[in-house]
N, C-alpha and C positions, 0 to 999 in steps of 0.2 A: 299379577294377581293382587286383590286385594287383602292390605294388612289391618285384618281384624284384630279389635280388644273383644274379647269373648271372657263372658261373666258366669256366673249360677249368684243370685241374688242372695239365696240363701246362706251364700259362703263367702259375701263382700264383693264389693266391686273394686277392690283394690285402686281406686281413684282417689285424687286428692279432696274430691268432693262428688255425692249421688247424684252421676248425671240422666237418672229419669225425667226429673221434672224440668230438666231441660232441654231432654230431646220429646215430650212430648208438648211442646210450647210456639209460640206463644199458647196461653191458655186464656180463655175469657177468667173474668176476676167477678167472683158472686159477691155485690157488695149488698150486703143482708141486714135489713133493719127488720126490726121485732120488738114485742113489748110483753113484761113478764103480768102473769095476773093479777098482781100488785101495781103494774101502770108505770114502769119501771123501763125506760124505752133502752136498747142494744141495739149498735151498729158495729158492723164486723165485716172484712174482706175475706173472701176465701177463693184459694187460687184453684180450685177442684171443683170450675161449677162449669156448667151448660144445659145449654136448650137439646130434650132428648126426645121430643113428638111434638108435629104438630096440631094436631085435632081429636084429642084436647091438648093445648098447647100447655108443657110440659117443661116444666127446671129442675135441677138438682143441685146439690152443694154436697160436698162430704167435709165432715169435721173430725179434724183427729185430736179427739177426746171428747169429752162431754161438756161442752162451753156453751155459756149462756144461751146464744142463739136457738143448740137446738133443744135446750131445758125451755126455752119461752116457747119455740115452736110445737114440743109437747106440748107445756101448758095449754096454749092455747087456740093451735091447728091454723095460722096465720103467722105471714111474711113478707114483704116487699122485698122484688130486687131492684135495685137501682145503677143503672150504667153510669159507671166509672172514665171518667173524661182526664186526661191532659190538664186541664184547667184545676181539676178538684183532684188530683194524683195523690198529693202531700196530706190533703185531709182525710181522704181514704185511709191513705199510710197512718196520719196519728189516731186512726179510730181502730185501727188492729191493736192498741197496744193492750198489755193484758194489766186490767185492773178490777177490782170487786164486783159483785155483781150488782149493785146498787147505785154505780155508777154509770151517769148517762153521757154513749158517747158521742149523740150530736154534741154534747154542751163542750164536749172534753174536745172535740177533732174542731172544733168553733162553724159545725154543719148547722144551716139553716134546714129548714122544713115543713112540711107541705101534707096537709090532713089525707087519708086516702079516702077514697069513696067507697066502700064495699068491704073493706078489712079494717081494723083498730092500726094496727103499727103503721108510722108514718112514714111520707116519703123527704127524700132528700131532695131539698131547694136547689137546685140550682142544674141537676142531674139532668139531663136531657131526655132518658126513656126509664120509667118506672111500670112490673109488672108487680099487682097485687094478686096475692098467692094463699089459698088455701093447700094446707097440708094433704097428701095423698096417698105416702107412703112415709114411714122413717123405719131404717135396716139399719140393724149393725151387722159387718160387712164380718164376713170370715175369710179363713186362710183356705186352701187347698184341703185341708188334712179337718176340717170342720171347725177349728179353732177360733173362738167369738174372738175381733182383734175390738181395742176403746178405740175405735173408726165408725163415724155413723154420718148415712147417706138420706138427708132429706130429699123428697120428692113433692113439690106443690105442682099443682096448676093454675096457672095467669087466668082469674076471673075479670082481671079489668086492666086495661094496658094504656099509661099516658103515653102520649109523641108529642116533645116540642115539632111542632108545626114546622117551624126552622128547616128543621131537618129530612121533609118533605118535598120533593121536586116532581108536579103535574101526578102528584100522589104517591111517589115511588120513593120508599126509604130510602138515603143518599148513608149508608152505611160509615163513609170514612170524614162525613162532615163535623158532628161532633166531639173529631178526635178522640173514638175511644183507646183506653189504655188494657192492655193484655200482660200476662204475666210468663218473664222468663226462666230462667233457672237463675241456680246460685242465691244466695243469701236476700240479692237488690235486684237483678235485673227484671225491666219492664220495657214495651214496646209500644210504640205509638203508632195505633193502626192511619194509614194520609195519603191521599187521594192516588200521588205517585207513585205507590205497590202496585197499584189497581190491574189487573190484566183479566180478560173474558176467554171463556171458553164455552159452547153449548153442551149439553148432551148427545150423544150420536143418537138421530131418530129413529 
């Protein structure tokens, strides 16, 4: 039989460290640029994001606490996500770090970038797929028992969507070609999505 560790979250998980956000992992990584209404640009990684619909094609991020990103995305109901690559891993990394809100972190993480079409905040140079995002929804996220927790869940929808070309084969997204990076557990761990994971499976018809 199997020897379970069996938990109540509520009452610790008696581990050397919270192994949720490891066993719900890899996770795509929301790397979130924005601009405050002062023109004030914010870029920020966050490990709590995905694509949740498609038509209207649909993202999320949840932020625990109230940090720039979604004070500008209040402001001003506009977002870009920008795919997080292997190549740009380290600059992602140095634009998480937490500093004032006056501070801009293309300039801080040394990100190039790229006007959007359709939304003010800009995109990241060099990022291979960028969705620009009108806001849709922003929740702060409660407990069980009704409890507002400082957790808040942006909801945009991708009004205009870049594809490096590149990464296009007889039109068909080549998913593991520009090495994206996903997020693991623990403190560091990341994953490099590449080619030889790859396995197919259909739907039963």
């Amino acid at each position: 039989m199997t020897d379970f560790h069996f938990y109540e979250p509520a009452a610790g998980h008696g581990l050397p460290h919270d192994p949720l956000n490891a066993i719900v992992a890899p996770r795509p990584i929301g790397w979130i640029s924005t601009v405050s209404g002062a023109g004030v640009r914010n870029l920020a990684p966050y490990s709590f994001f995905n694509a949740i619909n498609y038509s209207p094609p649909l993202v999320a991020f949840s932020s625990m606490g109230w940090k720039d990103s979604v004070a500008n995305v209040k402001e001003t109901g506009e977002f870009v996500w920008n795919l997080a690559t292997r190549g740009q891993a380290e600059a992602m990394n140095a634009s998480s770090a937490t500093v004032p809100a006056d501070v801009d972190e293309f300039a801080l993480a040394g990100v190039g970038s790229l006007p959007s079409r359709l939304v003010r905040p800009d995109r990241v140079a060099g990022s291979p797929v960028q969705f620009e995002c009108r806001l849709t929804q922003l929740i702060r996220l409660e407990t069980k028992e009704g409890r507002a927790l400082d957790q808040w869940l942006v909801i945009g929808e991708a009004i205009g969507v870049h594809i490096d070309r590149d990464c296009l084969e007889n039109g068909v997204y080549q998913t593991a070609r520009p090495h994206p990076i996903t997020r693991g557990g623990g403190p560091a761990d990341y994953f490099e999505i590449t080619q030889d994971a790859l396995f197919r499976m259909r739907r039963p018809g």
